[in-house]
N, C-alpha and C positions, 0 to 999 in steps of 0.2 A: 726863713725855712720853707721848703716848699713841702705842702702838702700830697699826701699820696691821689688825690684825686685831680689837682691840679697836675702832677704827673701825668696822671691817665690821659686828661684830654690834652697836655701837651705832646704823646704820643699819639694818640687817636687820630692828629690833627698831622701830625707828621707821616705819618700809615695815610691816612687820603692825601695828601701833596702828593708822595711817594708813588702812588699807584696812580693819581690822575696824569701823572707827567712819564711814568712808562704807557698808561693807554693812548696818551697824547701821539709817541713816537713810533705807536703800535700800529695806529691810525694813520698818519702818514704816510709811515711804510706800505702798507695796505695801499692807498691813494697813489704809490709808486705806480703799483701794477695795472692799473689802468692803461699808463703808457704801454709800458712793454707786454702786456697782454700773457705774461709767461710765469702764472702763479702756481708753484708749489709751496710744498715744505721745505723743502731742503731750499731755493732762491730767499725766501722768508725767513728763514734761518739763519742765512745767509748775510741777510742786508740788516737784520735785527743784530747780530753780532758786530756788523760793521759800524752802526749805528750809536749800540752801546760802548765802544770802544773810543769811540768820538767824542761820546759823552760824558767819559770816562776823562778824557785828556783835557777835557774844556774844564771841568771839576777841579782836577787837581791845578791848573793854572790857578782858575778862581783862588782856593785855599790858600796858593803861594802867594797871590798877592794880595790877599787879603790877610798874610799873615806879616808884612812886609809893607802896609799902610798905617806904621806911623806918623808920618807927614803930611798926609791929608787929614790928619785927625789934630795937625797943631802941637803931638809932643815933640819936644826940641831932640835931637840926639846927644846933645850932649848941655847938660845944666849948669851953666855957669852964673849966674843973677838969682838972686834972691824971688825976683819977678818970674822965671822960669818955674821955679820951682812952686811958686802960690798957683799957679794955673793949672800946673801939672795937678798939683791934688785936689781942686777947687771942681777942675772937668774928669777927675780921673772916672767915675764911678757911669757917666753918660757915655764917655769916649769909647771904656772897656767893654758896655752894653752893644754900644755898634759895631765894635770889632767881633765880638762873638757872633754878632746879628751876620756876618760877614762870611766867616767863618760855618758858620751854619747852613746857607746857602749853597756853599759849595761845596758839603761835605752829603747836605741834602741830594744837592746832582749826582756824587757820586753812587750814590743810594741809587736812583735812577737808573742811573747808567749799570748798575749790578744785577738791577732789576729785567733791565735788557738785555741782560746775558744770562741769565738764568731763563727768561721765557725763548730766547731762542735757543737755548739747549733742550726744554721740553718741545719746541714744536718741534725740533728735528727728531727727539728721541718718538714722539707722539709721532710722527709721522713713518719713522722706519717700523713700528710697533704695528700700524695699520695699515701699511701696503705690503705686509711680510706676505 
């Protein structure tokens, strides 16, 4: 049973993943315009949107096939042996932890990537709001 404090920091802990890896994309971005030398709100908006959208597609890949990896994990698809069946429940309990461990990753990303489309909706909205 998981406790409510064990809760907290296993959100507390997913809240900073979450936001070091939108500041991550944030920073980058930013590091774009170095090149191009053509920094607004709205180009920053721009490429944040594109950014997260990217991030967004890679995520949900992740999840599919991280939801579609039971054969890297050794369960048989179909049980016919006596011997099939002792492994299956013997590694069930480690196998199921890494599959979620899996699935968490790139449900995480997507979180990210939502994260990136919502900051580029406030900088553009932040930006029409102070060049009015």
């Amino acid at each position: 049973m998981v406790t409510f404090r064990r809760f907290l920091i296993r959100s507390l802990i997913y809240l900073r993943n979450t936001l070091v890896g939108t500041a991550a994309i944030a920073g980058l971005i930013l590091l774009t315009f170095l090149f191009t030398r053509d920094l607004s709100t709205e180009t920053y908006s721009e490429r944040m949107l594109y950014a997260s959208l990217i991030v967004m597609i890679i995520a949900g890949i992740v999840v599919l096939g991280a939801r579609s990896a039971r054969r890297s994990f050794g369960i048989p698809s179909l049980i016919t042996k006596p011997e099939h069946a002792k492994k299956l429940l013997d590694n069930l309990g480690p196998m199921q932890a890494k599959m979620e461990e899996r699935i968490d990753a790139g449900i995480q990303l997507w979180v990210v990537g939502l994260a990136c489309l919502a900051l580029s909706a406030l900088v553009q909205a932040l930006g029409d709001w102070l060049l009015k």
